[in-house]
matplotlib code that plots the C-alpha trace (Angstrom):
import matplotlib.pyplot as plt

x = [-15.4, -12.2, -13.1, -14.8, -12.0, -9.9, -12.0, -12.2, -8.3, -7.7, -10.1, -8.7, -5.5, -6.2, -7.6, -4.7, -2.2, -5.1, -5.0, -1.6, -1.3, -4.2, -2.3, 0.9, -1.1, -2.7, 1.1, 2.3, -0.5, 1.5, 4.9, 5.4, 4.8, 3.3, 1.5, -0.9, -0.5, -3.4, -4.2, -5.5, -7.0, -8.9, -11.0, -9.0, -11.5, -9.8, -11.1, -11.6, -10.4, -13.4, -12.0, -15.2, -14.3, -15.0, -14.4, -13.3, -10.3, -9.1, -5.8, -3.6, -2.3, 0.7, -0.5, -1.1, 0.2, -2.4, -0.5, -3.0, -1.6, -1.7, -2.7, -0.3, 0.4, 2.6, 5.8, 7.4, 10.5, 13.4, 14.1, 10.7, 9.5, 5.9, 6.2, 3.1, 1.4, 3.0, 6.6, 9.1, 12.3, 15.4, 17.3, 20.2, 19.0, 20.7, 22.2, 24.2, 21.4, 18.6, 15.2, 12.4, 10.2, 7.7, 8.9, 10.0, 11.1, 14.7, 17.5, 21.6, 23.9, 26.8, 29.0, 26.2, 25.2, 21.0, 19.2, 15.5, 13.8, 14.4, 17.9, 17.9, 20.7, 19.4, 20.6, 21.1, 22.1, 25.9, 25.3, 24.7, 23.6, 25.8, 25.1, 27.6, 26.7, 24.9, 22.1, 19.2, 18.4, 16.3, 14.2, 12.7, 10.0, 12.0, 14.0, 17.4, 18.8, 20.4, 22.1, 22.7, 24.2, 22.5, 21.7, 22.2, 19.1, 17.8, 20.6, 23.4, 22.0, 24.4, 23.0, 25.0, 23.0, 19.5, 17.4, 16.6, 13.1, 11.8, 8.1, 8.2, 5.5, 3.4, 3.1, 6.4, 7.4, 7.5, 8.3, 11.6, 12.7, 13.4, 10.0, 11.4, 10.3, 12.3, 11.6, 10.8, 13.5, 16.0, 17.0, 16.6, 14.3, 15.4, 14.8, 12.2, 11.6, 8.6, 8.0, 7.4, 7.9, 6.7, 9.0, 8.1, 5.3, 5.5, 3.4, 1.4, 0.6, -2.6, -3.8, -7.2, -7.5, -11.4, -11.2, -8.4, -9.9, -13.5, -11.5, -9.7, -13.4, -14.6, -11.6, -11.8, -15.3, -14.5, -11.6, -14.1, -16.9, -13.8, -12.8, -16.2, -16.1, -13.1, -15.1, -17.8, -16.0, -14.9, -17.6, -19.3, -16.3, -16.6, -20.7, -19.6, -16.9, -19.4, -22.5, -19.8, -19.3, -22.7, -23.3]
y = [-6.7, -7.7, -10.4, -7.6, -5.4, -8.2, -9.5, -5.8, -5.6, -8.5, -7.5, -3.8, -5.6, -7.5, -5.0, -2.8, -5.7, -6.4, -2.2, -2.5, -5.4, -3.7, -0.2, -1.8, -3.9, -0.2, 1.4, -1.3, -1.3, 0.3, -2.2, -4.3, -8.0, -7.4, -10.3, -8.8, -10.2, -11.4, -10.8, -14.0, -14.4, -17.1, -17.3, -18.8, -19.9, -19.7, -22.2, -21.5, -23.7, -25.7, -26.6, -25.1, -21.9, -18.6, -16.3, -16.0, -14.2, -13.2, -14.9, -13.8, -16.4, -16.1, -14.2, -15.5, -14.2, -14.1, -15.7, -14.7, -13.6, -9.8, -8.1, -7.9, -4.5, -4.1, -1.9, -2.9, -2.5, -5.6, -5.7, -5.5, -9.5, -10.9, -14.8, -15.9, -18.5, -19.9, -19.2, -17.0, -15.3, -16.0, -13.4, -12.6, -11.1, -9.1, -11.9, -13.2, -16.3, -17.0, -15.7, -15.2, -12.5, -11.5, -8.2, -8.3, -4.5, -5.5, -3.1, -3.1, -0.9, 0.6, -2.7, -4.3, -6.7, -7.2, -6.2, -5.7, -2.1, -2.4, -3.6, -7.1, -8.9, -11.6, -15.1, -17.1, -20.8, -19.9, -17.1, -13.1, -12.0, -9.9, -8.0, -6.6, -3.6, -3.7, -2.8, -4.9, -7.7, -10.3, -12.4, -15.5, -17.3, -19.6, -17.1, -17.3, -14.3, -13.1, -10.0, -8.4, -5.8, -3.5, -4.8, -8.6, -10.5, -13.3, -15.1, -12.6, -13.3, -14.6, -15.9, -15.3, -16.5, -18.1, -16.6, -19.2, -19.4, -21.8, -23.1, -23.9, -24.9, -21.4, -23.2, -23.8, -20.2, -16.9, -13.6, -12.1, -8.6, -7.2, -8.3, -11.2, -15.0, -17.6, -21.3, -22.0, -24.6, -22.2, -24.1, -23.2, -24.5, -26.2, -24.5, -25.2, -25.9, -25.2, -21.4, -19.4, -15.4, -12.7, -10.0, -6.5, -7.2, -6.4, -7.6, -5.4, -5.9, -8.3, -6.2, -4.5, -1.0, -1.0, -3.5, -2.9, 0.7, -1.0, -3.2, -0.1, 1.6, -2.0, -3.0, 1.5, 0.6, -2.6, -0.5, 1.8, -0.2, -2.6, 0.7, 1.9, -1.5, -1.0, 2.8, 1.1, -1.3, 1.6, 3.3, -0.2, -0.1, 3.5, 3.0, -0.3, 1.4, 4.3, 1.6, 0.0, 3.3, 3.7, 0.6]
z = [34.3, 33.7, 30.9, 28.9, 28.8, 27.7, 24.9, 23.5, 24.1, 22.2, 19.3, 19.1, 18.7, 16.0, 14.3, 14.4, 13.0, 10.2, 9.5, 9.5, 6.7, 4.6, 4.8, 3.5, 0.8, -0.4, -0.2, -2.6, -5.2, -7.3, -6.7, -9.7, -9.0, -6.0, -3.9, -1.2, 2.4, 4.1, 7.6, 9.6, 12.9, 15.3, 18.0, 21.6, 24.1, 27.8, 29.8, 33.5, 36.6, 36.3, 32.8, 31.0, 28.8, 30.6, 27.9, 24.0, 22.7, 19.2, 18.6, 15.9, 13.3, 10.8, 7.9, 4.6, 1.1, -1.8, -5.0, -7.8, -10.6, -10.9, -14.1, -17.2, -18.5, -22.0, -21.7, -25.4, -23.5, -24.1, -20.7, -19.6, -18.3, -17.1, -15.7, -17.8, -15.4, -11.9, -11.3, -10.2, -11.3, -9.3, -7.7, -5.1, -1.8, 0.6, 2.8, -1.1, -0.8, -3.9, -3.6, -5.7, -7.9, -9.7, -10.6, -14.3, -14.6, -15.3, -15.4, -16.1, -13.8, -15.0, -14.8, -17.0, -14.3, -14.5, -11.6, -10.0, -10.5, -6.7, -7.6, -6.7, -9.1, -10.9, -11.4, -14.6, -15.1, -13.5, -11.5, -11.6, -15.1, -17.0, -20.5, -22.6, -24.4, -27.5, -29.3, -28.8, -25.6, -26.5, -23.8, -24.9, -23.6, -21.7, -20.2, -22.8, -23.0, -26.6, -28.3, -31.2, -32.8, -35.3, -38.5, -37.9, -38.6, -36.2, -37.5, -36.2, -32.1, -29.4, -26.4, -23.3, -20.5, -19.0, -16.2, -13.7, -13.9, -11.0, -9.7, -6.0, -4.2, -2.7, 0.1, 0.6, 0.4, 2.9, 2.3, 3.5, 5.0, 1.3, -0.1, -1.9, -1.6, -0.2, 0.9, 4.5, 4.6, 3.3, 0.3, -3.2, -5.9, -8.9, -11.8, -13.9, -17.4, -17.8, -16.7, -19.6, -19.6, -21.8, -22.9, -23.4, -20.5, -16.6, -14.1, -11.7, -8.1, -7.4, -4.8, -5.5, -4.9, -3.9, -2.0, 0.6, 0.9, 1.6, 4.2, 5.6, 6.1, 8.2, 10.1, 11.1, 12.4, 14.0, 16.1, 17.1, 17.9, 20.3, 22.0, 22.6, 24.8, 26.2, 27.8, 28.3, 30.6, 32.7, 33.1, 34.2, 36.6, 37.9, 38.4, 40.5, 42.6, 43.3, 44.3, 46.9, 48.3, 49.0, 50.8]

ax = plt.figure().add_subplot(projection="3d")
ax.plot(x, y, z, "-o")
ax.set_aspect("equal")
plt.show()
């Protein structure tokens, strides 16, 4: 009796963490740059004294993040930045160390200094961004970052700065208590050449909206169906208790 109602516990479990991953996927669907989380689980066999398995248990493993790009959506505004491809844009997380994006709705506070929509600062070549005030903010593909004042041509541009644009390996990379990506090792990447960005472009989250509700309707069921063991058991175990009473 009792290795029935711990295989249900165990599946009921699971479910729950995997409902729990889905719900915050769906709760983010609208959070630009998004990458989904995936939930991930395995089947642990327990084996007996005997040393031959007596029962199966589902075994939760460290969930997975799903990189794919998310789609691109056009803003026209200067600030506004898509990374076109694989790659990341390098910010400064809560704990002062670097950590990485995908989230391209950039922003200036009142000191000028360029942030996050979710106000992450982010890092140039030397450090925090700052931009002075001026007209027009130009982001070029490789992430140089110019002004100008009104009525100079192309000419008339100054570039101040350089977002660090950087391509670690995904696997590699975990996600932190703010959202953001870091490296495992706790280093930071290099930055990378070859990143490109679009400008006037944001990037929305990859997760798919019919889908994770399709997934919240099966992992639902699967719950139910685990706790409908789980009274089952009991009852198994009230009808036994009863028998023994009659003998």
């Amino acid at each position: 009796m009792d290795r029935m109602l711990y295989v249900a516990m165990s599946g009921a479990k699971q479910n729950m963490l995997a409902q729990a991953i889905n719900s915050n996927n769906l709760a983010n669907i609208s959070t630009t740059g998004f990458r989904a989380d995936l939930a991930a689980a395995r089947s642990m066999p327990l084996f007996g004294g005997s040393g031959h398995p007596t029962r199966v248990y589902s075994m939760t493993e460290k969930p997975g993040i799903d990189f794919k790009q998310g789609a691109m959506s056009t803003t026209g505004r200067d600030l506004d930045i898509a990374v076109s491809g694989e790659g990341f844009i390098t910010v400064q997380s809560a704990d002062g160390n670097e950590a990485y994006t995908r989230a391209g709705d950039l922003k200036t506070d009142s000191a000028g200094v360029l942030q996050t929509g979710a106000g992450h600062v982010v890092l140039g070549e030397s450090g925090p961004v700052t931009i002075p005030e001026s007209a027009k903010v130009d982001i070029g593909k490789d992430g140089t970052i110019s002004i100008s004042q009104i009525g100079e041509g192309a000419g008339g541009a100054t570039v101040i700065d350089r977002l660090k644009l950087v391509n670690p390996d995904v696997k590699d990379l975990m996600r932190n208590e703010s959202g953001l990506f870091v490296l495992k090792n706790g280093d930071n990447a290099e930055a990378d050449d070859n990143v490109r960005v679009v400008s006037g472009t944001i990037e929305t989250s990859n997760v798919n909206a019919a889908s994770a509700l399709v997934n919240m309707i099966e992992l639902a069921r699967q719950f139910e169906m685990q706790v409908k063991m789980l009274k089952k058991a009991e009852e198994n175990n009230a009808q036994a208790a009863q028998m023994l009473k009659l003998g």
